[in-house]
NUMARKE-485974 format. One record per residue (C-alpha): residue number from 0; residue in one letter; x, y, z. Coordinates in steps of 0.05 Angstrom, whole numbers, padded with zeros to 5 digits. Example, Ala and Ser with C-alpha at 12.3 -4.5 7.8 and 13.67 -1.06 7.14 Angstrom:
2
vexse = 0 | nuvex = a | x = 00246 | y = -00090 | z = 00156
vexse = 1 | nuvex = s | x = 00273 | y = -00021 | z = 00143
This chain:
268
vexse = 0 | nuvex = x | x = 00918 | y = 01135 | z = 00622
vexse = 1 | nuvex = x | x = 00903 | y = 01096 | z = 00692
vexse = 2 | nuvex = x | x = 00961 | y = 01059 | z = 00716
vexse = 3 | nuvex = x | x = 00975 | y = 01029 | z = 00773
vexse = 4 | nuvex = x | x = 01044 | y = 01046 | z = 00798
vexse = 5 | nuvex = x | x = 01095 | y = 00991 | z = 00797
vexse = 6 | nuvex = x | x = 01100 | y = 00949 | z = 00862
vexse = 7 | nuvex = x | x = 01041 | y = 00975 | z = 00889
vexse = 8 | nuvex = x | x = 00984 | y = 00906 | z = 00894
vexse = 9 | nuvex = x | x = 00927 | y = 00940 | z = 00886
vexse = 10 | nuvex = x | x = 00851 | y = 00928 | z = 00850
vexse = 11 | nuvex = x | x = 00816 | y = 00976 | z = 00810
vexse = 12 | nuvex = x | x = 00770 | y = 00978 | z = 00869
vexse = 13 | nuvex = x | x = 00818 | y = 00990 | z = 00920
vexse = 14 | nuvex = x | x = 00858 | y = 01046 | z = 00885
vexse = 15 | nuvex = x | x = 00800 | y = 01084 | z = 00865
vexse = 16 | nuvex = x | x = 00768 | y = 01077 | z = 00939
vexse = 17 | nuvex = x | x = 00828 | y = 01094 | z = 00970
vexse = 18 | nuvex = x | x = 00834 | y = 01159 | z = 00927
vexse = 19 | nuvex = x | x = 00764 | y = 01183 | z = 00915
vexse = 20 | nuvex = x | x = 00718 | y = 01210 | z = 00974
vexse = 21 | nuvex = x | x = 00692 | y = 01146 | z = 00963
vexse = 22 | nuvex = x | x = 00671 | y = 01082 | z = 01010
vexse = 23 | nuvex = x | x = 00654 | y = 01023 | z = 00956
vexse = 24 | nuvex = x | x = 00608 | y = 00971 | z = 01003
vexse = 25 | nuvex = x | x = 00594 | y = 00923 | z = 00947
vexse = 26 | nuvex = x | x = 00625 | y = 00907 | z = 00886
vexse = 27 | nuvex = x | x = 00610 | y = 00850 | z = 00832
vexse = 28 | nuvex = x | x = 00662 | y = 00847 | z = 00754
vexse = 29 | nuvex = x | x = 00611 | y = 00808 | z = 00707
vexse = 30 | nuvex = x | x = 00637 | y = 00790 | z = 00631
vexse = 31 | nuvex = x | x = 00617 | y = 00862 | z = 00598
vexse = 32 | nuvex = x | x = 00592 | y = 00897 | z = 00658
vexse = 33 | nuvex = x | x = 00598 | y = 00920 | z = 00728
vexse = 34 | nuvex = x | x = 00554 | y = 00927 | z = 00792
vexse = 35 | nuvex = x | x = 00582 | y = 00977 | z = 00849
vexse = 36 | nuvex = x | x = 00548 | y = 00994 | z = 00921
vexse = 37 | nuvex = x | x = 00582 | y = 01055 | z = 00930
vexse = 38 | nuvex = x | x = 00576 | y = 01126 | z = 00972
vexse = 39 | nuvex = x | x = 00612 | y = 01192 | z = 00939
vexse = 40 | nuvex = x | x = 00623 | y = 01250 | z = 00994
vexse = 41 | nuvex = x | x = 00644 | y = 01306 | z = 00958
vexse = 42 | nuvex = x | x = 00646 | y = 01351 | z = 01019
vexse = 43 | nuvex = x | x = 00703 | y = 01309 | z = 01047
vexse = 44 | nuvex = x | x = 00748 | y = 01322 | z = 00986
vexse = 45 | nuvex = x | x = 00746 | y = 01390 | z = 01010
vexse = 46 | nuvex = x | x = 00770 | y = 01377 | z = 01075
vexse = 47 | nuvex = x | x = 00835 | y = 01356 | z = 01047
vexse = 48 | nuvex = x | x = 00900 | y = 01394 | z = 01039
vexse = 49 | nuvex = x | x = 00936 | y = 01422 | z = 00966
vexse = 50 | nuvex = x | x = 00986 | y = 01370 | z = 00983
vexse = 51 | nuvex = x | x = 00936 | y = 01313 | z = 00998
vexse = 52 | nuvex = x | x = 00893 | y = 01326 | z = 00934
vexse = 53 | nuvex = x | x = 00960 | y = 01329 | z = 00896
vexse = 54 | nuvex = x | x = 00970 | y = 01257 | z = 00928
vexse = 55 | nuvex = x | x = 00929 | y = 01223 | z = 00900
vexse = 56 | nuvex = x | x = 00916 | y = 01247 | z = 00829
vexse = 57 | nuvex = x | x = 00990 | y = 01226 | z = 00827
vexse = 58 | nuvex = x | x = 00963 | y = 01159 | z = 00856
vexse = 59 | nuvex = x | x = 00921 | y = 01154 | z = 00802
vexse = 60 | nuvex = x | x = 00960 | y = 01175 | z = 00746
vexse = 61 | nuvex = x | x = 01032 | y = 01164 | z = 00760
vexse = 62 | nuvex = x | x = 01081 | y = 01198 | z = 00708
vexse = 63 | nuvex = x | x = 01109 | y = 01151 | z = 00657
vexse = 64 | nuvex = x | x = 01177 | y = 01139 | z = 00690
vexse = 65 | nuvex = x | x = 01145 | y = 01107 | z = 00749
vexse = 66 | nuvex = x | x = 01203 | y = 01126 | z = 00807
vexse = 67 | nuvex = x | x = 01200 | y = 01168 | z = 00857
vexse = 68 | nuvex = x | x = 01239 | y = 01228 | z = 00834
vexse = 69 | nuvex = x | x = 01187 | y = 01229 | z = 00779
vexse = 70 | nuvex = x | x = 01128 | y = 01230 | z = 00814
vexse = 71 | nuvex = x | x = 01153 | y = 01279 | z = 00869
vexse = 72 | nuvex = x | x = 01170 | y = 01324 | z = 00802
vexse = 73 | nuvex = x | x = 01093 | y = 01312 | z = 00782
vexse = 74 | nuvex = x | x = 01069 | y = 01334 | z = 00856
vexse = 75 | nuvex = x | x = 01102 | y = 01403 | z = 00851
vexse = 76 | nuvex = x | x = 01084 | y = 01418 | z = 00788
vexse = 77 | nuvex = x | x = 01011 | y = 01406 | z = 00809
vexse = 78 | nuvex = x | x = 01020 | y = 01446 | z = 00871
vexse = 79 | nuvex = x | x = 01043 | y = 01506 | z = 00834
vexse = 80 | nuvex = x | x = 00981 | y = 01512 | z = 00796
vexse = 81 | nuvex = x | x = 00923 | y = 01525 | z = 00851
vexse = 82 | nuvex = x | x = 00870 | y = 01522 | z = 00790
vexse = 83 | nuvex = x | x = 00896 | y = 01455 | z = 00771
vexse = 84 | nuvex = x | x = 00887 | y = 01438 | z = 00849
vexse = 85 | nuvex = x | x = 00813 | y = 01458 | z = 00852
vexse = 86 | nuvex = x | x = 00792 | y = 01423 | z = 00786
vexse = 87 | nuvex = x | x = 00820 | y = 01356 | z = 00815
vexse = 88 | nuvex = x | x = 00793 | y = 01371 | z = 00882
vexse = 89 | nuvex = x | x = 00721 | y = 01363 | z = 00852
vexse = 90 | nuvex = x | x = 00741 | y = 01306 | z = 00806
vexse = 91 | nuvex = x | x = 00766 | y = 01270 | z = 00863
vexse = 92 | nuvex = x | x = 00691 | y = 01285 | z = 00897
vexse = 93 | nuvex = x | x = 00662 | y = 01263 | z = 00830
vexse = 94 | nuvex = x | x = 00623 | y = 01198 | z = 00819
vexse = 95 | nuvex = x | x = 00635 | y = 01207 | z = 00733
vexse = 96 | nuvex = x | x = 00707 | y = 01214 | z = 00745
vexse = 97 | nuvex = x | x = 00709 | y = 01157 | z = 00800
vexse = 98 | nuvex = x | x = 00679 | y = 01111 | z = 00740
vexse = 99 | nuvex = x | x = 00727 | y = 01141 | z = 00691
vexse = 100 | nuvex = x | x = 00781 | y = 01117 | z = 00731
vexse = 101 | nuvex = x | x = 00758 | y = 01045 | z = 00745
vexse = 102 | nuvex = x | x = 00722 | y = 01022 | z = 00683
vexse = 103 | nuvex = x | x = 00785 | y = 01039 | z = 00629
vexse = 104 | nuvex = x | x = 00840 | y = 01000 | z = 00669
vexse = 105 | nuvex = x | x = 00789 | y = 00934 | z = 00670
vexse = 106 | nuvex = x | x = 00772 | y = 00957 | z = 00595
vexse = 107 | nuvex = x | x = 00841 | y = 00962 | z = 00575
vexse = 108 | nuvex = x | x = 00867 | y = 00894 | z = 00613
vexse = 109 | nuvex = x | x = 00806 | y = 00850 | z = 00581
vexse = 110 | nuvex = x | x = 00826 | y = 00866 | z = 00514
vexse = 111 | nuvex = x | x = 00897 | y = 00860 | z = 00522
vexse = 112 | nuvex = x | x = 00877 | y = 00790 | z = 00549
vexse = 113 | nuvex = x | x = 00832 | y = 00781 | z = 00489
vexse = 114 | nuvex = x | x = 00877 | y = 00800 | z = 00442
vexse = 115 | nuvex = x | x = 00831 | y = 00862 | z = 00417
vexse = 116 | nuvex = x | x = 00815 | y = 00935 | z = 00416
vexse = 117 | nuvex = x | x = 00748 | y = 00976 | z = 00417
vexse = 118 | nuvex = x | x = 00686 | y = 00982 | z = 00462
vexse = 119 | nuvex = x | x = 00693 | y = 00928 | z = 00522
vexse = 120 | nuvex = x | x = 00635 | y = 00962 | z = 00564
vexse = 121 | nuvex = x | x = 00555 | y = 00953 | z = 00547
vexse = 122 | nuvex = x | x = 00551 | y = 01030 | z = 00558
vexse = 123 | nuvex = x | x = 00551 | y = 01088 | z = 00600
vexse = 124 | nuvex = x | x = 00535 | y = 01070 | z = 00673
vexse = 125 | nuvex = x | x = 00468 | y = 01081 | z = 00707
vexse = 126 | nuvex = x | x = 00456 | y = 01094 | z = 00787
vexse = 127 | nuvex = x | x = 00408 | y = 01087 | z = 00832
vexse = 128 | nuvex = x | x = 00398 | y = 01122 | z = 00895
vexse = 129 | nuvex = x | x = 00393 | y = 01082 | z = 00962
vexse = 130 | nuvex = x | x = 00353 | y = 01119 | z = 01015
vexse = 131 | nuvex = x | x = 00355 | y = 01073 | z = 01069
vexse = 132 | nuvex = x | x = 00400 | y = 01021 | z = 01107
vexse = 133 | nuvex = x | x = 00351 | y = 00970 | z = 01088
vexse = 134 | nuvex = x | x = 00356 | y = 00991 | z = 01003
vexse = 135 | nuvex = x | x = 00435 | y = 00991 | z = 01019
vexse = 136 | nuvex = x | x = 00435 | y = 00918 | z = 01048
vexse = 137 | nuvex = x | x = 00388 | y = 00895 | z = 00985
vexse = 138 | nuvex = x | x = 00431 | y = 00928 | z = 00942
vexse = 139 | nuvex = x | x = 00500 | y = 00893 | z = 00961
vexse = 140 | nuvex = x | x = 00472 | y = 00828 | z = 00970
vexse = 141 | nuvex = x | x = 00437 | y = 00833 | z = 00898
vexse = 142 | nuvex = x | x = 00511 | y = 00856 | z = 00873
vexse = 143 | nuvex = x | x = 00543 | y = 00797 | z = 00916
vexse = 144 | nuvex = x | x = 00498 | y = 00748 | z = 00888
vexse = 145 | nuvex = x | x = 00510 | y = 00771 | z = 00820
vexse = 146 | nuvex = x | x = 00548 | y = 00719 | z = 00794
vexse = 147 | nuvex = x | x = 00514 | y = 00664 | z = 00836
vexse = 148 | nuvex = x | x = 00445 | y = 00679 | z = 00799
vexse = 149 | nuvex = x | x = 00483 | y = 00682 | z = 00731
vexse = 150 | nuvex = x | x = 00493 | y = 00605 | z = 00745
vexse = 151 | nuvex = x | x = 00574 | y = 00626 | z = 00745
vexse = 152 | nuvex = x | x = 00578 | y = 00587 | z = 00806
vexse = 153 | nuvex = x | x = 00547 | y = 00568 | z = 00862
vexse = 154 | nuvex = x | x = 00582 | y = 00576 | z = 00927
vexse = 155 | nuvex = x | x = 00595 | y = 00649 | z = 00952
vexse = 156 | nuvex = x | x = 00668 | y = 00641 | z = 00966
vexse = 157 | nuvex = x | x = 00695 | y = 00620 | z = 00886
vexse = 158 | nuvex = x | x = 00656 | y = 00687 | z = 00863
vexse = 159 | nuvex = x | x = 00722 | y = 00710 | z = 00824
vexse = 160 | nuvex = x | x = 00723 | y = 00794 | z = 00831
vexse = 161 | nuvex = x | x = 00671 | y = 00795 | z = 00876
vexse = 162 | nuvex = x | x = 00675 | y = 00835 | z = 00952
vexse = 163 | nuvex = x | x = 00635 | y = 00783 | z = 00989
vexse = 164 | nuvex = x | x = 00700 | y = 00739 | z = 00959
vexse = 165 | nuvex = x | x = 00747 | y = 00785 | z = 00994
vexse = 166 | nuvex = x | x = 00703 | y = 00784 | z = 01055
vexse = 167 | nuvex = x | x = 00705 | y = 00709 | z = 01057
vexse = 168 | nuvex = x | x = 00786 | y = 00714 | z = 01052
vexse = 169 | nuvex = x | x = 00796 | y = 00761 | z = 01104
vexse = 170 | nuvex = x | x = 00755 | y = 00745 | z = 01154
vexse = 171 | nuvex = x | x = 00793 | y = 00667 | z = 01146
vexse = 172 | nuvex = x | x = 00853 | y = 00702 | z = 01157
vexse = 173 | nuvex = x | x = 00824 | y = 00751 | z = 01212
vexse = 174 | nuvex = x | x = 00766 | y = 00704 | z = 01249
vexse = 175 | nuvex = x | x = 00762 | y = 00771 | z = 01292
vexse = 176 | nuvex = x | x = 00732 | y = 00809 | z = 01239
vexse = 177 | nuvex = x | x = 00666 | y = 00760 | z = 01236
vexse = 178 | nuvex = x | x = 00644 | y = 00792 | z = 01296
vexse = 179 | nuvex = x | x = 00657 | y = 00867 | z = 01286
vexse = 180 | nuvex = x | x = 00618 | y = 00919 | z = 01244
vexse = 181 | nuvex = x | x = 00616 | y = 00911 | z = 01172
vexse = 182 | nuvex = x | x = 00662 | y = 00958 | z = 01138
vexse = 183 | nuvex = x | x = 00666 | y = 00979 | z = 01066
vexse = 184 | nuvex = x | x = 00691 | y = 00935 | z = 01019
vexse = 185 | nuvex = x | x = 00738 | y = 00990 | z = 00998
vexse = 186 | nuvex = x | x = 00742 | y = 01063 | z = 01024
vexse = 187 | nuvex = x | x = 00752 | y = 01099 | z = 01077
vexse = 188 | nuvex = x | x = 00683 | y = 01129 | z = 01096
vexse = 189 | nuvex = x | x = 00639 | y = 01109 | z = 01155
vexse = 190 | nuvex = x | x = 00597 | y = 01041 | z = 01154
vexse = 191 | nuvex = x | x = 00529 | y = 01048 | z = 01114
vexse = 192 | nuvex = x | x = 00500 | y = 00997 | z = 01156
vexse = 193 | nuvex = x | x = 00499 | y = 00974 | z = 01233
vexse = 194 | nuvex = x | x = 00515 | y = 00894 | z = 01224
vexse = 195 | nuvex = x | x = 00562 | y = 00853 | z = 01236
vexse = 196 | nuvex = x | x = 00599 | y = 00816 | z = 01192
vexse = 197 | nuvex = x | x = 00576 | y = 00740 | z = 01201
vexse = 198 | nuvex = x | x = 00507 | y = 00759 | z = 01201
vexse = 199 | nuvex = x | x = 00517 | y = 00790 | z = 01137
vexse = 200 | nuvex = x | x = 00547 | y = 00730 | z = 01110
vexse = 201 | nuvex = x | x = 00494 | y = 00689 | z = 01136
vexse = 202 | nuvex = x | x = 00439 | y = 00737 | z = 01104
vexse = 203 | nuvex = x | x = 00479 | y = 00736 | z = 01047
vexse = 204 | nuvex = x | x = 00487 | y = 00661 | z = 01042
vexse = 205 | nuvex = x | x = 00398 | y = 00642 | z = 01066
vexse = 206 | nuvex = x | x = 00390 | y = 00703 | z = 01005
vexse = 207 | nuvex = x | x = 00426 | y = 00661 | z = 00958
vexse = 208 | nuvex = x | x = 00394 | y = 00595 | z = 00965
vexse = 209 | nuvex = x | x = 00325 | y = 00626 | z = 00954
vexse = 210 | nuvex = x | x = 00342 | y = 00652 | z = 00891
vexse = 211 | nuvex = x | x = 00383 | y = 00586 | z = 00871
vexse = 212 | nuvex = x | x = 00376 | y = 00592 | z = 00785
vexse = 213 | nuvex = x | x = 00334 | y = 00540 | z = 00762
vexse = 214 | nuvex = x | x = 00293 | y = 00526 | z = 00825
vexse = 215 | nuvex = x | x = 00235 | y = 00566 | z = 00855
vexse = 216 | nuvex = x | x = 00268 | y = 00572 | z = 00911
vexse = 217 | nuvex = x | x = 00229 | y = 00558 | z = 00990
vexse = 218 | nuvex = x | x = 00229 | y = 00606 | z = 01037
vexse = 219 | nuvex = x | x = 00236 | y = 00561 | z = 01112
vexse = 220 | nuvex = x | x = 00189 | y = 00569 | z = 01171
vexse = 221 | nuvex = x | x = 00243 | y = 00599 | z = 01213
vexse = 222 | nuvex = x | x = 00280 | y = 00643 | z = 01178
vexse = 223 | nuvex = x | x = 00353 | y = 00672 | z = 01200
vexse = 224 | nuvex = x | x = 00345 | y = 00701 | z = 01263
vexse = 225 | nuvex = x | x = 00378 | y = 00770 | z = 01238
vexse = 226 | nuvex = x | x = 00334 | y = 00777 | z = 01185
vexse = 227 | nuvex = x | x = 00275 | y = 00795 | z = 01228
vexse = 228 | nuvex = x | x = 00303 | y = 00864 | z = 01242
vexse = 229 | nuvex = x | x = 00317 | y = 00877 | z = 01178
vexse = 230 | nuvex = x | x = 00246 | y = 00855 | z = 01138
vexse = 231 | nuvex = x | x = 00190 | y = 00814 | z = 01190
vexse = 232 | nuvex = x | x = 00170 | y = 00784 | z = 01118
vexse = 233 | nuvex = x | x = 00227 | y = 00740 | z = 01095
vexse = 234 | nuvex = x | x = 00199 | y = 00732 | z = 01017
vexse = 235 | nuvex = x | x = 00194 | y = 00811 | z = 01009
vexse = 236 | nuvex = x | x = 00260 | y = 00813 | z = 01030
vexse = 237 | nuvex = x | x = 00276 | y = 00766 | z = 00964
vexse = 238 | nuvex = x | x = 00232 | y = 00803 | z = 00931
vexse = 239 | nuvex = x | x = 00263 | y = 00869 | z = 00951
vexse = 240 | nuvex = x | x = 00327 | y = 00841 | z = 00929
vexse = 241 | nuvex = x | x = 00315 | y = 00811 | z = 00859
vexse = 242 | nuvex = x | x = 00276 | y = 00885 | z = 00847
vexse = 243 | nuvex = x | x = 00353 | y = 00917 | z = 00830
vexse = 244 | nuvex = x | x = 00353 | y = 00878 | z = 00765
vexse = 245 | nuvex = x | x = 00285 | y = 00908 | z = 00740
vexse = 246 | nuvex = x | x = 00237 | y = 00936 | z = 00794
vexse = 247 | nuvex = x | x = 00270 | y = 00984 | z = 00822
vexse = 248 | nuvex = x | x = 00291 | y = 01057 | z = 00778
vexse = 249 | nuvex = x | x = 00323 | y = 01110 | z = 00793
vexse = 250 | nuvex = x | x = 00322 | y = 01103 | z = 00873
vexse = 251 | nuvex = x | x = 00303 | y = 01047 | z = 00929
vexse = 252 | nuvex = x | x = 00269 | y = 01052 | z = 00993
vexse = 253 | nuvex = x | x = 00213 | y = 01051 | z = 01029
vexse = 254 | nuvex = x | x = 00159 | y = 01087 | z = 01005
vexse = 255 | nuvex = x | x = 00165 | y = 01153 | z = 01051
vexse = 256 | nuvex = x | x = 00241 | y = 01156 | z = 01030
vexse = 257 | nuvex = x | x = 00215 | y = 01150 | z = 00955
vexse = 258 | nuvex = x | x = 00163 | y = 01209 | z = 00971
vexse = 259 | nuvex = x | x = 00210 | y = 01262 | z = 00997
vexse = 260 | nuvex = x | x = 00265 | y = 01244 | z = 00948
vexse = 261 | nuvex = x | x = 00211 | y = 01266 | z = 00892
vexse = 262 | nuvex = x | x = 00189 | y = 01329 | z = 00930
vexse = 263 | nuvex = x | x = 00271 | y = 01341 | z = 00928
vexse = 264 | nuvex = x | x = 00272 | y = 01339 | z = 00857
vexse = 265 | nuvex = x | x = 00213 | y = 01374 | z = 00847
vexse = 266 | nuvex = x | x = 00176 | y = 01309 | z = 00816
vexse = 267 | nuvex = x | x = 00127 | y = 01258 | z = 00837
């Protein structure tokens, strides 16, 4: 079972990121369901040492007598088994086990909250691949808005489990942050996109108020300024963003992207 080790203030998200080959750049907790931005590298897991890899499994499953003497007695026995090493190498490159190891601790704490036991998820997840820096932008500010367009709430910053929440908070703490690259949300992988923060804020928040629930929505004459190098047509941008929740399948991007991924895969 996922626990997270005592004393330690960490999410779900931010465990996970920080123990997987994982950067998470967008991340949204609805009632029965979640929505993740998210890029795997399973290449860097082998980068890392015995010891490293032994790290964090431990991270992510502590022993039951949570001290250290315990979980330095759970690292050795891992290290002594290089088999045991190279399975959780590749789990920790995995994007099933990365899900295994964030859904069941948000499973397990809703129904403790609720009083229950059984199924908390809809189902299995589903993912989508983003080819370009423009799908990966759509992508996290359709996740972001998530709760906004579910008429949970309407301002950006009271979007409870939400990263754009987390973004607001930090960057109130840290006003420096507002003006350097966007990082992941979680993770320590490169940025997926060349942005700064504010203006993804302010993309985030003129995204938002075209897609207000209940109201067509106008687009303005003069759009954010930053939005021009991202789509020159302000309402396909909506467009491209509201296509997550039922346009897009099983990737997003511009045609060209779509094309060669298909050749890839030997489809059409």
């Amino acid at each position: 079972m996922l626990r997270t080790p005592k004393g330690v203030g960490r999410s779900p998200f931010q465990l996970v990121a920080e123990c997987f080959a994982v950067a998470i750049d967008a991340y949204t907790v609805m009632s029965n369901h979640l929505h993740l931005v998210l890029r795997i590298d399973p290449h860097e897991a082998t980068t890392w040492h015995d010891d490293e890899v032994a790290t964090r499994w431990v991270r992510l499953f502590p022993p039951r007598e949570d001290n250290d003497d315990a979980i330095e007695s759970e690292r050795q026995r891992l290290l002594a088994d290089p088999d045991k090493i190279r399975i959780l190498r590749q789990r920790l490159g995995s994007l099933s086990w990365l899900m295994r190891c964030l859904v069941e601790p948000i499973a397990r704490r809703a129904n403790r909250e609720d009083g229950c036991k059984g199924r908390f998820w809809e189902g299995r997840y589903k993912c989508q691949a983003l080819c370009d820096g423009r799908a990966i932008l759509a992508a996290m500010a359709y996740v972001d808005l998530n709760p906004i367009r579910a008429g949970m709430t309407d301002r950006l910053n009271s979007s409870a489990h939400t990263s754009v929440a987390k973004r607001i908070v930090e960057a109130r703490s840290d006003p420096l942050m507002l003006t350097s690259r966007l990082k992941p949300a979680a993770g320590r992988l490169r940025p997926a996109v060349d942005l700064a923060t504010a203006d993804y804020l302010q993309l985030l928040d003129w995204t938002g108020r075209q897609q207000a629930p209940g109201k067509r929505g106008c687009i303005p004459m003069h759009a954010i300024v930053i939005l021009a190098t991202i789509d020159h047509d302000p309402k396909r941008w909506t467009t491209r963003v509201a296509a997550f929740g039922s346009g897009w399948h099983r990737a997003a991007g511009s045609a060209q992207d779509l094309i060669a991924l298909a050749e890839q895969m030997g489809q059409r």
